[in-house]
Structure formats: C-alpha cells, structure tokens
C-alpha positions as CSV (number, residue, x, y, z in Angstrom):
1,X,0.0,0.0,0.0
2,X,1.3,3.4,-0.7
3,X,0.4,6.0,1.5
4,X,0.2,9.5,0.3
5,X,0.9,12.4,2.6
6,X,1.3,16.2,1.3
7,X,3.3,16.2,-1.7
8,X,5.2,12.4,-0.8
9,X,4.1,9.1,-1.2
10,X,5.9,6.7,1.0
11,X,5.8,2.9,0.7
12,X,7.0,0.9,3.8
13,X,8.9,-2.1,1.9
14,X,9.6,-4.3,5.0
15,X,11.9,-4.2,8.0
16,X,13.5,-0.6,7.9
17,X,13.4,0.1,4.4
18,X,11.4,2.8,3.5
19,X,10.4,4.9,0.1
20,X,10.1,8.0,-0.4
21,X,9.2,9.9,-3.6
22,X,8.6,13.5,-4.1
23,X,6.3,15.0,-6.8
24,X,9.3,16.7,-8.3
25,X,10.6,13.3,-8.5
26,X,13.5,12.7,-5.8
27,X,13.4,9.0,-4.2
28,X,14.7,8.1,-1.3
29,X,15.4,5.0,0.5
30,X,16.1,4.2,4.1
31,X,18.3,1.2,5.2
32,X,17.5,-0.9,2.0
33,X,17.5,-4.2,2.5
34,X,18.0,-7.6,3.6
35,X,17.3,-9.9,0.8
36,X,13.6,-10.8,1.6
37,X,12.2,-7.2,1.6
38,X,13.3,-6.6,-1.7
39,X,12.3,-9.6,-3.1
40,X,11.4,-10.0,-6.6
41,X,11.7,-5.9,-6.7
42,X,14.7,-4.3,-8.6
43,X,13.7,-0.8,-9.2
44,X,17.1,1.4,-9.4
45,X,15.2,4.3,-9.1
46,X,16.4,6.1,-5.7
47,X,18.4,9.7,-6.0
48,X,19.6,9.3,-2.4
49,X,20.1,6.4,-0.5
50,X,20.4,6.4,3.4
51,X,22.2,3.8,5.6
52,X,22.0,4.4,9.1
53,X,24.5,1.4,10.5
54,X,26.5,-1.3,9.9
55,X,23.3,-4.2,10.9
56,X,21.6,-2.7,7.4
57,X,24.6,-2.4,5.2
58,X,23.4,-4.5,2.7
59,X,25.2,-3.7,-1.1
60,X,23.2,-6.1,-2.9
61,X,20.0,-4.3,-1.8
62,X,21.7,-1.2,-2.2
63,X,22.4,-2.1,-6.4
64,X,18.5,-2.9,-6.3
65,X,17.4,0.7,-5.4
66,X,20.1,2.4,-6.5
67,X,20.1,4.8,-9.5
68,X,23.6,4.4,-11.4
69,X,24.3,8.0,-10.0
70,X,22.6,7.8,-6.8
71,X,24.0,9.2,-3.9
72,X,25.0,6.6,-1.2
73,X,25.0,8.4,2.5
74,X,25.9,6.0,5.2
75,X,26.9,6.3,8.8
76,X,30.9,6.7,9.7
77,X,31.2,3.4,11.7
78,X,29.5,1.2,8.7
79,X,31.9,-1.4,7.9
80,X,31.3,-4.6,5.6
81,X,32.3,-6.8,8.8
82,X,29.3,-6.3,10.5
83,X,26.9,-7.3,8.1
84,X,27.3,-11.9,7.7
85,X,28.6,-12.9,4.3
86,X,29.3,-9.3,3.4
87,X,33.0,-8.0,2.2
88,X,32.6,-5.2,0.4
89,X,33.4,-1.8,2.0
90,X,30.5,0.9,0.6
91,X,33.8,3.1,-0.7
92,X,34.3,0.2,-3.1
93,X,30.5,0.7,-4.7
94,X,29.7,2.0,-7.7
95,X,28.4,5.5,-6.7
96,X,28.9,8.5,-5.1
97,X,29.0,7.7,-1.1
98,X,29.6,9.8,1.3
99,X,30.0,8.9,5.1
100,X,28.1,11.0,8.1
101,X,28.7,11.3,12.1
102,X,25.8,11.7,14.0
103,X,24.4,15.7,14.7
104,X,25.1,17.1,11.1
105,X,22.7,18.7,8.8
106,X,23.4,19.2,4.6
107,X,21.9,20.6,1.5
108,X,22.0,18.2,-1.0
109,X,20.3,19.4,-4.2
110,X,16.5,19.9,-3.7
111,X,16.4,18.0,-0.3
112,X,17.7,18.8,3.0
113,X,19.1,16.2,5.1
114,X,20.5,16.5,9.0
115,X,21.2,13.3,11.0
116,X,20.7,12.5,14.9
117,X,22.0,10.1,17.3
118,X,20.9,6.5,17.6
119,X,22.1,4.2,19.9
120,X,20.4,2.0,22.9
121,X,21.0,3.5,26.6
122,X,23.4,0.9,28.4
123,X,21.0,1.9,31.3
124,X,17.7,1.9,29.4
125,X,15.6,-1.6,28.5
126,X,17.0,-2.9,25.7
127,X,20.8,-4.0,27.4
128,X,21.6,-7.6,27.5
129,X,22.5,-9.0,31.1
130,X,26.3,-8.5,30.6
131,X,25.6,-4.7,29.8
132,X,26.1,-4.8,26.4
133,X,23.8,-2.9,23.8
134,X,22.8,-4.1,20.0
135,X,23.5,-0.2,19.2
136,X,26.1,1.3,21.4
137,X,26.9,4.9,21.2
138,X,28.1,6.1,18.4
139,X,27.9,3.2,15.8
140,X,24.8,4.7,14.1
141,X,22.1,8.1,13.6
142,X,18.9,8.1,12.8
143,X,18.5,10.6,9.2
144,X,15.8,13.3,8.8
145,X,15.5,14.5,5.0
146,X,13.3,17.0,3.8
147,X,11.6,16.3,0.3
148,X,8.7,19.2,-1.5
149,X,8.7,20.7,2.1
150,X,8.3,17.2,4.0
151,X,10.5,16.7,6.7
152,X,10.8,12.6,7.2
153,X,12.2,11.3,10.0
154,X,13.7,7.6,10.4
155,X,15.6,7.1,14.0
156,X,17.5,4.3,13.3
157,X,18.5,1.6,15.6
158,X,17.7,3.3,18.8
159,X,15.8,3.3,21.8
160,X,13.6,6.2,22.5
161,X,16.0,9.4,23.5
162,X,15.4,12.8,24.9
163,X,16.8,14.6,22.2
164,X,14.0,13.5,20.1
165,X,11.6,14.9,21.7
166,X,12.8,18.5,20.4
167,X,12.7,17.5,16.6
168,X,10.3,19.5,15.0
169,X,9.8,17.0,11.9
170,X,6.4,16.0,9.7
171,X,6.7,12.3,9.1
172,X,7.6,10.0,11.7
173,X,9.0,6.4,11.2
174,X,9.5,5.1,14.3
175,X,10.6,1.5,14.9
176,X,8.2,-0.5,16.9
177,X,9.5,-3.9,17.4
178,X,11.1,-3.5,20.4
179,X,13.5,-6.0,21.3
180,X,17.0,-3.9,20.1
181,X,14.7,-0.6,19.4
182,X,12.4,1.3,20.7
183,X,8.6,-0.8,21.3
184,X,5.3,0.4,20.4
185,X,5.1,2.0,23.6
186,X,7.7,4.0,23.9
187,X,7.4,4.6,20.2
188,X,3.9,6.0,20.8
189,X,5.5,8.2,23.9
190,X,8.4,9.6,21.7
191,X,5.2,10.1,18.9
192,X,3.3,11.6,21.7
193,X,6.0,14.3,22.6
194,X,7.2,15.1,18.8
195,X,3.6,15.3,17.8
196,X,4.4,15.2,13.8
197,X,1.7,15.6,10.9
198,X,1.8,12.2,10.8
199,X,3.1,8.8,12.1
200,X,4.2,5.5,10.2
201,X,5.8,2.4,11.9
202,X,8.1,0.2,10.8
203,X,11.0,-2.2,11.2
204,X,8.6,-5.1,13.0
205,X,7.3,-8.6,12.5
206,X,10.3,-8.8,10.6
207,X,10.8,-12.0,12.2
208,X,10.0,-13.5,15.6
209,X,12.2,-10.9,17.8
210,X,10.4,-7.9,16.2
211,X,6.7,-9.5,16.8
212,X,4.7,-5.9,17.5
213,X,1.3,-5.7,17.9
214,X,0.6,-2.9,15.2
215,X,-3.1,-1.7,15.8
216,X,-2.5,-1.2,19.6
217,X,0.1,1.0,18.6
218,X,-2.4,3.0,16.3
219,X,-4.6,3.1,18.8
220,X,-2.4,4.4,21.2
221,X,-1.1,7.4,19.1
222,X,-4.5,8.1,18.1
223,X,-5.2,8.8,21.8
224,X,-2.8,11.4,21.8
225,X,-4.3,13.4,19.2
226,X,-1.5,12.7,16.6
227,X,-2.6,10.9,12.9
228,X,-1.4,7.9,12.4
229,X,-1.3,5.5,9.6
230,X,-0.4,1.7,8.8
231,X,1.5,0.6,5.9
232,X,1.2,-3.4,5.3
C-alpha cells in the first residue's frame, strides 16, 4: 500500500526500508535491504540512498534501489564486517558515497538532510544481562530528510531518546518492534512528545524478535491526538 501524505508518497517495503518519492521526482530510500524485503523488486530508481549502521549495510540491496548516479549516504562506523557474508566496504560501490557522524545537517540538491544520534541506553531496557547494547553509542544516527517541504524522519536503531523529543519533523518512522529498538510504547510516547503531521511504523514482524502488535500502537497514538497510519 502506498500512503500519500502532502506532496510524498511513502511505501514501507519491509523491516527498515522505506520509500520515499517527491512529486518533483527525488526518491529516497532508508536502510535498503535484507534480501527478503526486496524480493522480486529491482527498481534502481532512488536519488539518495540512506544507511544508518553497519546491521543494514546491505550492497546487494543497495544495487536494487540504487540509480547508477545515486547518492549513497551511510553512517561513519559502517563497515562490511558487521553485516554476515558481506566483504565489500560501501567506498568500493559503484556510486557517489559519502559517510556521516551523528548531529550534522546538509543541502543536497533539492532535499535537505540532518542526522541524529541513535544508539540504545546501556542503562535503558533494551541491554543484555552483561551490559552490552545491540547499538552502542556512536555506531549509528537516525536521518531526517526534507523532500517538497516534508521533513521525514527515520531514527534508526535506537531506543527512544530525549533529544528526540525536540525534533520538530512531519513524518515520523518510528521502529516499533522493540527488542534492540524502541517498542510500540515508547514509540507512541516519543510520537506523543514530537507530535508530527503524521506517524508510520516500521521495522517489526520482521521476524520473531520484532513481533509488535501494530493496531495497539495506532490506537495508542491516536489517543494522543496525533494521525497515524499503517502501511502493510
């Protein structure tokens, strides 16, 4: 289902790869990728292409969505190491790339594009029971990008952080599967406090760790007076 907000249509393809077109024609994709969301699709069609850490560095994915001069952004910490059966560094592929830190903002043609921390709080729910996080500090950001006056917002592998809460964005993508992100609760929370235009989950029932329960999570946005909307 394609779901049409303002002047963008976005298209939720599956785990925490999103499209977004503009109606002057700039397509973006978030974290492209793995193998079974893009099944049987190879459209080549994005203009920017957005990789937010090293878990969703997928370069076969990336070739699928990818035009042949599409702009490649991905996170300063992706490395081909991270990501199983994968050996091929994204300075090696065939586009323009260009890597990010966390906390910057760009122009890049007709969009605007800023980037935001993303990481899970070693003291926060999502920490194993030897302390250690599935996104420590630092290894990721979450990516903002403004298309025909639309401001998206995808957090990336995070939990929910303060410094969201500030973000004065239109779309929001949170993740809702919980488990090494943010759950629908505190997704509806952080939706709660941001209070965009409009929300759109993702990155759940991608497999049995990500199970989410996607109409109480409507339900529970909707309570707080903020539009929300189900892409499956």
């Amino acid at each position: 289902m394609t779901v049409r907000f303002d002047a963008v249509t976005v298209d939720w393809l599956g785990h925490a790869t999103v499209r977004l077109e503009g109606q002057t024609g700039a397509v973006v994709y978030t974290d492209p990728g793995p193998e079974r969301v893009l099944e049987g699709l190879e459209p080549r069609d994005g203009d920017l292409i957005l990789v937010s850490h090293g878990h969703h560095y997928d370069p076969d994915a990336i070739r699928r969505v990818a035009r042949d001069d599409a702009l490649v952004v991905v996170h300063e910490s992706v490395d081909a190491s991270e990501s199983d059966g994968v050996d091929e560094r994204p300075e090696t592929l065939p586009f323009d790339v260009e890597r990010v830190r966390a906390d910057e903002s760009f122009v890049l043609g007709p969009l605007d594009l800023f980037t935001t921390p993303a990481y899970n709080d070693p003291a926060g729910p999502h920490t194993d029971a030897d302390g250690t996080v599935p996104h420590p500090e630092g290894r990721g950001c979450g990516f903002g990008v403004t298309i025909d006056g639309i401001t998206a917002f995808w957090p990336g592998g995070t939990d929910a952080l303060p410094l969201h809460e500030s973000l004065e964005i239109d779309l929001l993508l949170p993740p809702i599967g919980g488990a090494v992100t943010m759950d629908r609760h505190e997704a509806a929370s952080l939706a709660g406090e941001i209070d965009p235009d409009l929300v759109l989950p993702v990155h759940y029932d991608a497999d049995g760790t990500l199970a989410a329960d996607a109409e109480a999570f409507v339900v529970d946005v909707a309570t707080r007076g903020v539009p929300v909307v189900l892409d499956e």
